[in-house]
C-alpha positions in Angstrom: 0.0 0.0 0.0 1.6 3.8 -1.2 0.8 7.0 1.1 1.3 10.5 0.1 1.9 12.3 3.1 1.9 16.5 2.6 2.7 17.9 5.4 5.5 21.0 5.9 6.0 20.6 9.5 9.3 17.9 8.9 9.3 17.1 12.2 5.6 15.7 12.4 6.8 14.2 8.4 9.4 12.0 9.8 7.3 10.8 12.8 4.6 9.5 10.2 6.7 8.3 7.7 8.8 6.0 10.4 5.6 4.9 11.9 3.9 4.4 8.5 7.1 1.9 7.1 7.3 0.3 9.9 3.9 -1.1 9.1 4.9 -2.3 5.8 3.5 0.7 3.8 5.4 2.8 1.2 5.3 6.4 2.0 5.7 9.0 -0.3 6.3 12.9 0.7 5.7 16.5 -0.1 6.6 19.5 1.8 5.1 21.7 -0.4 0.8 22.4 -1.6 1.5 22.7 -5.0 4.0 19.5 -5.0 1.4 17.6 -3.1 -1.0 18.4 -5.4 0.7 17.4 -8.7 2.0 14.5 -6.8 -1.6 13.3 -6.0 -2.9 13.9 -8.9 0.3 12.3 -11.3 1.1 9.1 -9.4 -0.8 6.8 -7.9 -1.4 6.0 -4.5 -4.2 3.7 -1.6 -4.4 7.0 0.6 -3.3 10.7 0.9 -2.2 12.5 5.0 -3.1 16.1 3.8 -2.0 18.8 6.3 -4.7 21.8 6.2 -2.1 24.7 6.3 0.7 24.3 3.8 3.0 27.0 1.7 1.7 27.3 -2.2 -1.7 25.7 -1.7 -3.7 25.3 1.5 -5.2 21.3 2.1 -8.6 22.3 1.6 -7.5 23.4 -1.7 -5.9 20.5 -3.1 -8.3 18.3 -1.8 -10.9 19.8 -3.6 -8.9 20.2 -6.5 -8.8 16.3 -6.8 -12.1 15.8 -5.9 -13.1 17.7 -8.4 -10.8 16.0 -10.9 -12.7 12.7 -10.1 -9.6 11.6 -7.7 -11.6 9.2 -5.1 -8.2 8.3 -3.0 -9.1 8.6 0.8 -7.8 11.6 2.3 -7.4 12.3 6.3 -7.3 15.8 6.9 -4.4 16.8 9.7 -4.9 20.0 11.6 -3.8 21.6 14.7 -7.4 23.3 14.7 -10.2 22.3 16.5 -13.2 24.4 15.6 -16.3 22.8 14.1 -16.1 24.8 11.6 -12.4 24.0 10.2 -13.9 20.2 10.2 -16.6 20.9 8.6 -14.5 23.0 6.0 -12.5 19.8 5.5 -15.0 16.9 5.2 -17.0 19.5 2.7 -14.2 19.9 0.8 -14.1 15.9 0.3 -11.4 14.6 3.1 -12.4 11.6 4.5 -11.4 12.2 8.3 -10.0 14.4 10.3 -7.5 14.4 12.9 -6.2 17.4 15.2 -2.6 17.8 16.1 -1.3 16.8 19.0 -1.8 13.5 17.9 -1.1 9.7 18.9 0.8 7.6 15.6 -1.6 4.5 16.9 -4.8 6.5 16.4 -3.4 7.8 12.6 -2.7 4.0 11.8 -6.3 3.3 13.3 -7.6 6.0 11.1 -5.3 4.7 8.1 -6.6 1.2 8.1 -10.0 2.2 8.6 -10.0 4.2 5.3 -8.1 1.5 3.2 -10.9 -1.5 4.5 -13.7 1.1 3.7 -12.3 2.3 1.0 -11.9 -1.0 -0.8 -13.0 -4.4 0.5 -11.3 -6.3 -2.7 -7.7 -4.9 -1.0 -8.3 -6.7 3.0 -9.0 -10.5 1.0 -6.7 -12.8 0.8 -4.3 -12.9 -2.1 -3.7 -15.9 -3.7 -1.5 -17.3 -6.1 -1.5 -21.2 -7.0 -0.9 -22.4 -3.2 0.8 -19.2 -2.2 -1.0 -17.0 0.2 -0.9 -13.2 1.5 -3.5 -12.4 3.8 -3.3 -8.1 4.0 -4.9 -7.8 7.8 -2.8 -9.8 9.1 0.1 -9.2 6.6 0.7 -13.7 6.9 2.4 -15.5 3.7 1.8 -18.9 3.3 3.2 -21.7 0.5 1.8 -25.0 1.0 0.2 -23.7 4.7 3.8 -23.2 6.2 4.2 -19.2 7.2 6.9 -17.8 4.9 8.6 -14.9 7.1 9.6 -11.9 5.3 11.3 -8.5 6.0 8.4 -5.6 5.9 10.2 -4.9 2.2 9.8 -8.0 1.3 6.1 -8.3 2.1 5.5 -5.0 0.2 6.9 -6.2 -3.2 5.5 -9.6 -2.9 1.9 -7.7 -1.8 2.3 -5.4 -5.0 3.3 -8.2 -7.0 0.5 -10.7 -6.1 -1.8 -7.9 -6.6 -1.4 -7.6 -9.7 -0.4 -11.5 -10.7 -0.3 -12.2 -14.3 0.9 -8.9 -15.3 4.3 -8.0 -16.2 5.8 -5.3 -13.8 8.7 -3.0 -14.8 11.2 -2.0 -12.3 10.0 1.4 -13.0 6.4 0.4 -11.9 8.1 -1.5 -8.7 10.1 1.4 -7.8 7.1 3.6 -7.8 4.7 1.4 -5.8 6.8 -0.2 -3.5 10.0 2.4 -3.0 9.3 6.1 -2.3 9.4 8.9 -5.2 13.5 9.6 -4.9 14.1 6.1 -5.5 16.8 5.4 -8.2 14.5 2.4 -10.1 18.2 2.1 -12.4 20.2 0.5 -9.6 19.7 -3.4 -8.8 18.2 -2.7 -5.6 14.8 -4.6 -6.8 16.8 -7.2 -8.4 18.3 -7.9 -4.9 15.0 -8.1 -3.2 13.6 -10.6 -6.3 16.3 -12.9 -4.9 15.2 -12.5 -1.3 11.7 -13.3 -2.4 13.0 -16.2 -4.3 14.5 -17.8 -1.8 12.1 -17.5 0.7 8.5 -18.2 -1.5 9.8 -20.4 -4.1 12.7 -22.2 -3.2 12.5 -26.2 -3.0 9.0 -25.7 -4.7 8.3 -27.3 -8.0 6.5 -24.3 -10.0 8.2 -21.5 -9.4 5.8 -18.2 -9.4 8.0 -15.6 -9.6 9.5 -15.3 -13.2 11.6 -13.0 -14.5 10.4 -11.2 -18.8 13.9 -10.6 -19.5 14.6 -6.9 -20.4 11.4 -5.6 -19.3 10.8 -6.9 -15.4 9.3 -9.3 -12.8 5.6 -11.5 -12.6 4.4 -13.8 -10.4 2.0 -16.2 -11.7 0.8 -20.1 -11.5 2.1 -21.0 -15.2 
């Protein structure tokens, strides 16, 4: 799963983004409204941690620039006011929650998993391919019903891949999905965590799911 966070405070940045890839998810950032924006609205990504007062575009701003662009990613509003009115402002402007600063990381990732489950029941069932499984609220792997353990790296890669099984993934796609923005997709970085997952999900098994389309990128799939 890929979160934009836009928030200029760097401070209350770094605090979410540790906290966020610690729990397995790939966190993208923008310290600026207008780079938020055109990051939101250029690249993908499962939910968007908008901070209501930014330089170059305010978060009630972007978020109804994207709403109004047809952008339906879920977006929890941060603020450090607490009026009824400012919520209101945010939730009519098409955030999906709203959280005021001071606030706990445990109640964000709450609030963060709550989103992603509402926001798409399909993404919390559990991935399968051939007798390979990845159950998402739980973040297990099983092969054969023997728990595969994995670094939280791992698991994204092997989440992103299985989510989309049967289609061919460039290292460019990869890079974007599971690594953040900055990430230099020319380096053999994802080749290196192809061999992890190698080892560890296919190794000793007879059909081998991961496969590699030589000069293009990675698929898993049962054939």
């Amino acid at each position: 799963m890929k979160i934009l966070v836009i928030e200029d405070e760097k401070r209350i940045t770094s605090f979410i983004r540790k906290g966020l890839q610690y729990e397995s998810y790939t966190v993208d950032i923008a310290y600026d409204g207008n780079v938020g924006y055109e990051k939101a609205r250029d690249t993908s990504f499962d939910l968007i941690v908008l901070d209501l007062m930014l330089p170059g575009m305010s978060g009630i701003e972007i978020c109804r620039k994207i709403r109004d662009e047809g952008l339906t990613t879920p977006v929890i509003m941060l603020t450090a006011k607490d009026s009824v009115d400012d919520k209101v402002k945010g939730l009519d402007a098409g955030a999906d929650d709203y959280l005021v600063k001071p606030f706990a990381f445990k109640e964000l990732l709450a609030r963060v998993r709550s989103l992603l489950r509402r926001g798409d029941s399909v993404k919390n069932t559990v991935l399968k391919v051939g007798n390979l499984e990845l159950d998402p609220s739980s973040r297990e792997v099983k092969r054969n019903g023997k728990e595969v353990e994995l670094s939280r790296k791992e698991y994204s890669l092997l989440e992103y891949m299985m989510r989309n099984s049967n289609q061919v993934l460039t290292r460019t796609m990869i890079a974007e999905h599971v690594w953040d923005y900055d990430f230099d997709s020319f380096t053999n970085t994802i080749d290196v965590y192809i061999r992890y997952l190698r080892k560890k999900v296919d190794e000793g098994e007879e059909n081998r799911l991961i496969k590699t389309v030589r000069g293009v990128g990675y698929k898993i799939c049962d054939k």
